[in-house]
C-alpha angles and dihedrals in degrees: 000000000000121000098244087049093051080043096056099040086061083051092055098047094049094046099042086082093062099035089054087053107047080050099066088074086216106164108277120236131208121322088248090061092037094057095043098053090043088053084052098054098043096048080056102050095042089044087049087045084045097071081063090068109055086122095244097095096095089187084071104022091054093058101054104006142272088243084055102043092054088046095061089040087063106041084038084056102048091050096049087054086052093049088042094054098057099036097096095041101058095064107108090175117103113281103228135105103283111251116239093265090061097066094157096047094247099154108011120061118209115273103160105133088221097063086038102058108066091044085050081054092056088032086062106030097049097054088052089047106057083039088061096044092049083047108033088109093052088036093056099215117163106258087233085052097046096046091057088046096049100046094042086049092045090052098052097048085050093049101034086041088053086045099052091037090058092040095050111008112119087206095047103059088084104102092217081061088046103052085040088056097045091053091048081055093054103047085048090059092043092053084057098043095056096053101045098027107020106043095042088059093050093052091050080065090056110036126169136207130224107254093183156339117225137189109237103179134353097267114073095290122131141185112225121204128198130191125182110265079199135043107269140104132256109200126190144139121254105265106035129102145220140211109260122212117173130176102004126074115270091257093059097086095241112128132110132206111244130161119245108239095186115101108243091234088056101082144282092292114090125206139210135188106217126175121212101245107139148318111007099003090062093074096047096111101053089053096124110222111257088052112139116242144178141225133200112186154357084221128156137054105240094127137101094205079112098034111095098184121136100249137015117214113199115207111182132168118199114322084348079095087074092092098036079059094060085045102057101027075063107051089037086057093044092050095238110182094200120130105254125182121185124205111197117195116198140144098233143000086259104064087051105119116212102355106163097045079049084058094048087050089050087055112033097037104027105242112164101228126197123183122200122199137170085209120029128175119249122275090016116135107232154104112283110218138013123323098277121182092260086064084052087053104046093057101028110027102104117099098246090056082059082076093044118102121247132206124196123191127157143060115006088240104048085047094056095047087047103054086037085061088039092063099037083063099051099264103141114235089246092061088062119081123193142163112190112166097188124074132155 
């Protein structure tokens, strides 16, 4: 299904409500109530369409990217919580129960307490939790913790909005809307419902064991490998991830998103580079091998296997080089002749995963590698600093690298500055693929 389809059918679900409603050719009131209905239903629609993008749905995610989908999700989000907000201010009509000759509610607007309080509920609780989600950094919640805190709330807003919007909606008194807005409910729950319930019963099906548990680099960075503890195949492209759980049962909230540096032809075990930074990841090093995990995936796009451009240029930043492992542990198998060239950010030597396996495939391969460092050791061949956009046009400033791939994974930051120098350069932005999973 192509991106603009899958586009266009959101469109359509968080628009049906309005459109139901403008249909009805009830008498219109005055512009104020109109807008603010209209704000109500459309909140509604956009928070029930929301549940479709949670970023775990690959046959989405894969067409315009996970990055991408999350992206709307949040923005979608902010704006719903806006339109939710002043939805109850905007009414000028006379706030009392309709009497029996106003059957359509055209001067009187809805006050029982009985069809306000559930809409009071949602009016409260959506507001606080697109607040958290823009603060959980600063907040310091636990990402377990925040997770079960985000999908309970999002289900309540979605039930206890549904409810007040049947109880006191002008529109939705219309059985044929209601109807409309308890399927959209539905599909929302069941959205949930797939990813916490669904998809955790189909991976205990399909368990893993820890195979082992690798330095990568000298700081506190480690390569993870996997292998089925059953007789199935995982299949996935170099360059995707997958959301990691080990140790806890697939239903404990307790997985992470982490790119799969092994290369698919390599084998049945699957790898990941993984940095302690906090929670679970600070306890990476002490997982005993045996230990039964979990995967979720493969998700993301971040792969050329469907790229045919005549070169592919890596740019990584930190363990953003877990999937350029998987990239190039994957051409250099394959046998792909295609010039590559690899530029690798990082603040010392030591934080440099895999370097020596990075030299073999410089040399084996061919890949032109290029290591930048802030501070680097003496004598060492390499960039000093950060990767500016004078490093980008050194190696790729020539007019036939502006048909090359790209592929960006790091730091927010490094990634912006990046794509911003890419296209300075003439790279157009479709030849530039990135995942980055945190925004403002």
């Amino acid at each position: 299904m192509p991106a603009g389809l899958l586009i266009l059918l959101y469109l359509f679900a968080a628009l049906l409500p309005l459109g139901l409603a403008w249909a009805q050719g009830l008498e219109p009131r005055s512009i104020a109530d109109e807008l603010a209905s209209g704000a109500g239903i459309l909140a509604l629609a956009v928070i029930l369409a929301e549940f479709l993008l949670l970023g775990r749905y690959r046959f989405v995610a894969r067409r315009v990217g996970t990055d991408i989908v999350m992206r709307m999700h949040q923005l979608l989000a902010r704006g719903a919580a806006i339109l939710a907000v002043v939805h109850p201010f905007l009414y000028t009509t006379r706030r009392a129960p309709a009497p029996d000759w106003d059957v359509n509610r055209q001067f009187f607007v809805m006050n029982d307490f009985a069809a306000i309080w559930p809409g009071m509920i949602a009016w409260l609780l959506l507001p606080a939790l697109v607040l958290m989600a823009i603060g959980r950094n600063a907040l310091g919640y636990r990402y377990e913790t925040w997770r079960l805190m985000h999908g309970l709330g999002a289900a309540l807003i979605a039930g206890f909005g549904v409810l007040h919007t049947l109880r006191a909606g002008r529109y939705s008194a219309d059985p044929a809307m209601g109807y409309v807005w308890l399927a959209l409910l539905g599909i929302a729950l069941f959205a949930l419902a797939y990813v916490y319930v669904l998809t955790p019963l189909a991976q205990l099906r399909r368990p893993w064991t820890v195979a082992s548990v690798t330095p990568a680099a000298d700081e506190r960075t480690w390569e993870v490998t996997l292998r089925p503890a059953r007789d199935f195949t995982f299949r996935y492209r170099a360059g995707q991830f997958a959301w990691l759980n080990i140790g806890h049962l697939p239903f404990s909230l307790s997985d992470n998103p982490f790119s799969i540096s092994s290369a698919p032809s390599a084998g049945p075990e699957v790898s990941f580079i993984i940095k302690e930074l906090g929670d679970f990841t600070r306890t990476i090093g002490s997982i005993q091998p045996g230990t039964r995990a979990y995967l979720d995936g493969p998700h993301g796009h971040l792969t050329v296997a469907d790229h045919k451009a005549p070169g592919i240029a890596l740019i990584a930043g930190g363990v953003g080089i877990a999937p350029m492992m998987g990239i190039l542990r994957e051409l250099h198998a394959k046998g792909d002749t295609r010039p590559t060239a690899l530029i690798y950010g990082n603040r010392s030597e030591s934080q440099i995963a895999h370097r020596d396996e990075l030299a073999r495939l410089a040399r084996e391969h061919g890949t032109r590698l290029t290591h930048v460092l802030c501070e680097p050791p003496a004598g060492m061949a390499c960039e000093l600093g950060l990767i500016t956009p004078e490093i980008l046009r050194d190696h790729f400033g020539n007019a036939e690298h502006r048909a090359w791939l790209y592929v960006l994974c790091g730091p927010p930051a490094m990634m912006e500055a990046v794509e911003e120098a890419l296209i300075a350069l003439g790279v157009p932005s479709s030849n530039i693929l990135s995942e980055r999973f945190s925004y403002d």
